[in-house]
C-alpha distance (Angstrom), angle and dihedral (degrees) to the residues before:
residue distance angle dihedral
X1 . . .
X2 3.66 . .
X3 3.83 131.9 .
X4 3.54 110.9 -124.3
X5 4.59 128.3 -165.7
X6 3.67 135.3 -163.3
X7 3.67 116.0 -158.8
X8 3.86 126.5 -175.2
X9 3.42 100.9 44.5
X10 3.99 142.7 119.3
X11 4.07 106.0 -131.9
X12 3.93 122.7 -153.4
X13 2.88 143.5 -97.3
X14 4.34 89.6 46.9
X15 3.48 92.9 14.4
X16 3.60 94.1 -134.3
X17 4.08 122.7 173.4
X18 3.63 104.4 -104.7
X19 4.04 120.8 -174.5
X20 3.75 96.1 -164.3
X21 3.50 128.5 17.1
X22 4.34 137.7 145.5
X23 3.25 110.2 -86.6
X24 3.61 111.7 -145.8
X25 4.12 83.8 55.7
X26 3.95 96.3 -99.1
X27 3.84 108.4 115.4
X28 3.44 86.1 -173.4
X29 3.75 113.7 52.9
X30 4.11 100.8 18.7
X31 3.76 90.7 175.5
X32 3.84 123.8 119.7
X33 3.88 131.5 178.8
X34 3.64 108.0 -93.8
X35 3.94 141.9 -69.9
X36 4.35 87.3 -29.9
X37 3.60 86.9 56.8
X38 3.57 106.5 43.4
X39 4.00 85.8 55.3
X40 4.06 90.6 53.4
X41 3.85 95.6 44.7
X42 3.80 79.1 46.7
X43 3.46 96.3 49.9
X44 3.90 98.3 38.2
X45 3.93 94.1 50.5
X46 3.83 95.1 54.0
X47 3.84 85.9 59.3
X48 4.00 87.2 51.4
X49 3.74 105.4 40.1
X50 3.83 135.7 48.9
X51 3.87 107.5 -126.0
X52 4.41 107.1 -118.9
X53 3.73 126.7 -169.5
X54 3.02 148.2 -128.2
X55 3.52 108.5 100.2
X56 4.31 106.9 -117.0
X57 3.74 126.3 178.0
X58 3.78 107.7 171.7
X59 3.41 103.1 68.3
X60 4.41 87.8 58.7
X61 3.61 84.2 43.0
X62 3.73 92.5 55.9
X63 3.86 92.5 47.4
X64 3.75 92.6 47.6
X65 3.88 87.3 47.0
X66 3.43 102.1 49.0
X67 4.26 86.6 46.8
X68 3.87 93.5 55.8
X69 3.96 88.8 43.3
X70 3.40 89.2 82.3
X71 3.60 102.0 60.3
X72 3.85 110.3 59.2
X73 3.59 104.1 114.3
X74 4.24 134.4 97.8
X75 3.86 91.2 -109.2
X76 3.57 101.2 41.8
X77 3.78 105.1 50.5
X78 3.64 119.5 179.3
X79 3.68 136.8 141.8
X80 4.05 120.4 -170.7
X81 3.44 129.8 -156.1
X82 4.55 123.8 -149.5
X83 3.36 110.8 -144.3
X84 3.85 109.4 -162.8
X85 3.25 118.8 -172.1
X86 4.07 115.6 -170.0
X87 3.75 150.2 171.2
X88 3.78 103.9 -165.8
X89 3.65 150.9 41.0
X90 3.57 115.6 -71.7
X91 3.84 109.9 -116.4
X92 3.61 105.1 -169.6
X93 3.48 98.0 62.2
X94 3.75 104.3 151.9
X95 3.80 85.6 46.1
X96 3.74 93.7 56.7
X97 3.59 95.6 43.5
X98 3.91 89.7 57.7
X99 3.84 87.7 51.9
X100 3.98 94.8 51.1
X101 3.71 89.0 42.1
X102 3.91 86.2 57.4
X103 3.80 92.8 37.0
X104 3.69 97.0 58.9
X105 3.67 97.9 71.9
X106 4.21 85.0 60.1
X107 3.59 135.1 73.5
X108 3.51 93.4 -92.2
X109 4.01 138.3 118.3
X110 3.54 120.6 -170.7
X111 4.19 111.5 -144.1
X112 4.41 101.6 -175.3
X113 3.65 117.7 -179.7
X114 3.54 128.7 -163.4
X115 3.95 120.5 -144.2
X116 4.03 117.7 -168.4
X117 3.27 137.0 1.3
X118 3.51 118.5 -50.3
X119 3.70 126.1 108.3
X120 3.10 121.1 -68.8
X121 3.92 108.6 -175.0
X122 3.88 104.6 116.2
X123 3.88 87.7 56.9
X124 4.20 86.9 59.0
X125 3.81 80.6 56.7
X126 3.89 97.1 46.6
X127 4.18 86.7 51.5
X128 3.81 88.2 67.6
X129 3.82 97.4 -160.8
X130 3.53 89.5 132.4
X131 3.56 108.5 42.6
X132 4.16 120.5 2.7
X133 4.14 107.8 -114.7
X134 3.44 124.6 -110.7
X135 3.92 140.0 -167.3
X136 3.88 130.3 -163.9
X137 4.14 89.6 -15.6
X138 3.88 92.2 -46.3
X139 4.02 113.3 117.4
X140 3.61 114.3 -157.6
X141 3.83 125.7 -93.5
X142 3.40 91.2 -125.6
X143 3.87 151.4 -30.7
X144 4.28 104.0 -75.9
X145 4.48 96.3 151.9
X146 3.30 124.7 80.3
X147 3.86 119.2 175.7
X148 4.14 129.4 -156.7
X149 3.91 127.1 179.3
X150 3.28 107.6 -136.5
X151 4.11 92.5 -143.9
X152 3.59 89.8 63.4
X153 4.24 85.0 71.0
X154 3.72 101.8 53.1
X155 3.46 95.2 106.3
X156 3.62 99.8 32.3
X157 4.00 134.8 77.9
X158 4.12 114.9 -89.7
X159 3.90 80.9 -125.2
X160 4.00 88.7 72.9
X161 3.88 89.3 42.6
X162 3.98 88.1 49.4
X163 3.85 93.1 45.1
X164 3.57 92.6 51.7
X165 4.30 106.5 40.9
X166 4.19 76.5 54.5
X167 3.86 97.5 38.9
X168 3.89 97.0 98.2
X169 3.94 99.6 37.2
X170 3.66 104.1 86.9
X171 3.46 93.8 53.7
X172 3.35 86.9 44.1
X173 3.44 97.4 52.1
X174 4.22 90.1 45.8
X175 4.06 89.7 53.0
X176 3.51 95.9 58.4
X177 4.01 102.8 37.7
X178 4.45 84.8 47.6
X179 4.02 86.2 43.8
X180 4.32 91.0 56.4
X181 4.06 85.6 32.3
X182 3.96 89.7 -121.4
X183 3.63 110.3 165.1
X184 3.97 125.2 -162.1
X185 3.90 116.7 -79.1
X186 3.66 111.3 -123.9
X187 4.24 113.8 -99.1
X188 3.91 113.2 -83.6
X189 3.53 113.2 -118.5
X190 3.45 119.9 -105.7
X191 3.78 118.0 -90.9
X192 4.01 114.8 -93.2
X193 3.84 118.8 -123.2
X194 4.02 107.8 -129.8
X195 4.39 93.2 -150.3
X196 4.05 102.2 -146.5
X197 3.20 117.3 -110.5
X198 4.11 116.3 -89.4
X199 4.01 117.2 -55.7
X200 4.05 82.2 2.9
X201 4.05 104.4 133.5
X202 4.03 104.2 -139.6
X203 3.72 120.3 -112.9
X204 3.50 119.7 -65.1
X205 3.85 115.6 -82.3
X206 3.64 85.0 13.5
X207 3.88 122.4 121.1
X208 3.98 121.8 -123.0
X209 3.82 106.2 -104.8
X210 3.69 107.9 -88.7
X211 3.96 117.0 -172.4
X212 3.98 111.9 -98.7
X213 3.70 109.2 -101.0
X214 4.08 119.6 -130.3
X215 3.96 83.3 -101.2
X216 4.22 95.1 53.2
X217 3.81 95.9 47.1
X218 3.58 118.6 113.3
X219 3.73 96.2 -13.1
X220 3.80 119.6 141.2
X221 4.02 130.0 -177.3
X222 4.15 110.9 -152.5
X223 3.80 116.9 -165.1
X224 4.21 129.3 -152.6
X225 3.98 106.4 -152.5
């Protein structure tokens, strides 16, 4: 399940500008299953709301801060990932900035594409691989944006787009769990198969219990969100 924001958009029933806001229509529980529904909670909202400039980032910077905030511990390991996907300028620059700046010090990375043609220079800045970003006198932790144009990949593969929107994450990822000295959990066990009881049928859509094969035993799969 993944959250998923619009921003830049007038909502019914007022039709008021809004700069973040869930996009399958349920403020409270923004979360859709996967890529399939991201693209209809995409494709249902356009046919609901009337699309609004400017261009803001803070206020889905905020959100996606104040989400990770509540993972930073040993037990609770997580580290998220915003996705922002955009076709204009940013025009709340100094806004922004102060979010990232407060961002960087959570388990956060910030991935922001840019789609057309418009210019794209403030999002160089926001990437801070040349100089780190600071707001009011504070410099940020550390580097979590990195920014592609999505024009610079029409005549490559999507392999060297996908290699380099996730290029800076796992050292990303490293710098903040060394920085809060958070250490890898061991692997969960596998889960147990409960056999029903004699001339039981197992649960629907569930397998009959077939001894593990030399392959199966003891493996276990662990997953960063």
């Amino acid at each position: 399940m993944v959250p998923v924001y619009g921003f830049g958009a007038k909502l019914p029933p007022a039709f008021e500008v809004s700069h973040c806001f869930a996009l399958n229509g349920n403020p409270s529980n923004p979360e859709v299953p996967g890529v399939r529904g991201i693209i209809d909670s995409y494709l249902n909202s356009l046919s609901a709301v009337q699309l609004y400039g400017p261009t803001n980032f803070s206020n889905i910077i905020s959100t996606a801060g104040a989400i990770s905030s509540r993972c930073q511990t040993q037990q609770d390991q997580k580290y998220f990932i915003l996705l922002i996907l955009t076709d204009g300028e940013i025009t709340d620059m100094d806004a922004t900035v102060a979010e990232i700046v407060k961002a960087s010090k959570l388990p956060l990375s910030i991935i922001i594409v840019g789609v057309g043609s418009a210019n794209f220079g403030n999002m160089q800045v926001l990437d801070g691989d040349e100089r780190a970003l600071q707001s009011r006198g504070i410099v940020a932790a550390r580097d979590i944006v990195q920014f592609v144009a999505f024009r610079d990949y029409k005549n490559r593969s999507m392999a060297d787009l996908c290699a380099d929107v996730l290029r800076e994450v796992p050292g990303q990822f490293l710098s903040w769990m060394k920085a809060h000295n958070i250490v890898p959990n061991p692997p969960r066990p596998p889960p147990i198969y409960q056999a029903p009881p004699p001339g039981q049928a197992p649960p629907p859509g569930q397998a009959p219990a077939q001894p593990p094969s030399d392959q199966q035993k003891g493996g276990a799969i662990s997953l960063a969100k």
